[in-house]
N, C-alpha and C positions, 0 to 999 in steps of 0.2 A: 268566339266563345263556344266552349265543347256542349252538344248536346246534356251530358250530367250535369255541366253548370248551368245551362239554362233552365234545366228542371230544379238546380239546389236552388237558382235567383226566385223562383215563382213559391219553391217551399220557403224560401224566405220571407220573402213578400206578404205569405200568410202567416208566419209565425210572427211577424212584428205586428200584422192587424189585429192577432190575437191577446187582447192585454193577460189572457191565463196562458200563455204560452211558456214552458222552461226556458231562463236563461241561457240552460246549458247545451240545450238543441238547438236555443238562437246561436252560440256560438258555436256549434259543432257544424252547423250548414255554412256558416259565413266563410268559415275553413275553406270549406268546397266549393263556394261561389269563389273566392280567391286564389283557388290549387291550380290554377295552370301558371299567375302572376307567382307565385312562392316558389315554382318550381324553375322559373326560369331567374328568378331570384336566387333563390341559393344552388344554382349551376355554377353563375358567375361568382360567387361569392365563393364557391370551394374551390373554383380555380384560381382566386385571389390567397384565399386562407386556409386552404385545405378542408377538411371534412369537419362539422358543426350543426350547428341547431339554429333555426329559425326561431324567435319568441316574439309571439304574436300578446302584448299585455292591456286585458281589455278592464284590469280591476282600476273599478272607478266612474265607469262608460257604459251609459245603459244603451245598446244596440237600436232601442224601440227612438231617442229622441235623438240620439248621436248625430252630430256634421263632422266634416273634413275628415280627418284618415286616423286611423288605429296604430297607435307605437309599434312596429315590424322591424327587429332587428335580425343578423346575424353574426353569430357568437360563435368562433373556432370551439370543437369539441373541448382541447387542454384550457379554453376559458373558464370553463366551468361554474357555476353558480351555486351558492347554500339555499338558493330559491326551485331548484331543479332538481326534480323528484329522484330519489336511488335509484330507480331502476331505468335511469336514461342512459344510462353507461353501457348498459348491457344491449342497448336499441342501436347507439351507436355505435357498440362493436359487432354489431349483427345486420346493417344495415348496406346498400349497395349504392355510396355517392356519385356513382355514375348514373345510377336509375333512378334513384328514390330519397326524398327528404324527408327531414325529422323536423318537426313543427311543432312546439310546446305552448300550449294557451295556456294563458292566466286569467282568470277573472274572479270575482266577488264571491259567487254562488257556490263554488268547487274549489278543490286542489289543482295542479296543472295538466291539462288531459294531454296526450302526445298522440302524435298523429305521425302516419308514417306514408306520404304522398308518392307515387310514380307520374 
């Protein structure tokens, strides 16, 4: 585990002890405790499918009491979804699937934030 994930694991760590903590920073750190597993996740996954989105869908799951694993798919960009924000189009014609992925949360609290991981 990379030095930043182990600093995002311990900002997590406190964010779930905090029962007044944002849901939305609990899942914007989670992203980052999991960015090196997504990235070698959708490596293989673009060389299976070409270039696409990771969608990580947390509505429904509260992070604070949550067991076992969070729904993590990936979805060829021409998949496309009515659930995925307009301006994800433009992230994946602007993005480098050799370097860097595209990561779409969904949860309860928000719309779906996007995340753009090296």
């Amino acid at each position: 585990m990379q030095t930043y994930q182990q600093e995002a694991m311990q900002r997590l760590r406190e964010l779930l002890a905090d029962p007044s903590s944002d849901p939305v920073e609990i899942a914007a750190t989670y992203v980052t405790v999991l960015s090196e597993q997504l990235v070698q996740f959708a490596r293989q996954s673009y060389r299976r499918d070409g270039a696409g989105v990771i969608e990580i869908d947390l509505r429904g799951i509260d992070l604070r009491t949550a067991t076992g694993t969070a729904p993590i798919a990936y979805y060829p960009a021409d998949a496309g979804s009515d659930e995925w924000p307009e301006n994800v189009d433009e992230v994946l014609e602007s993005y480098n699937p050799a370097s860097e992925v595209v990561v779409l949360l969904f949860q309860d609290q928000s719309g779906p934030q996007i995340f753009v991981l090296e």
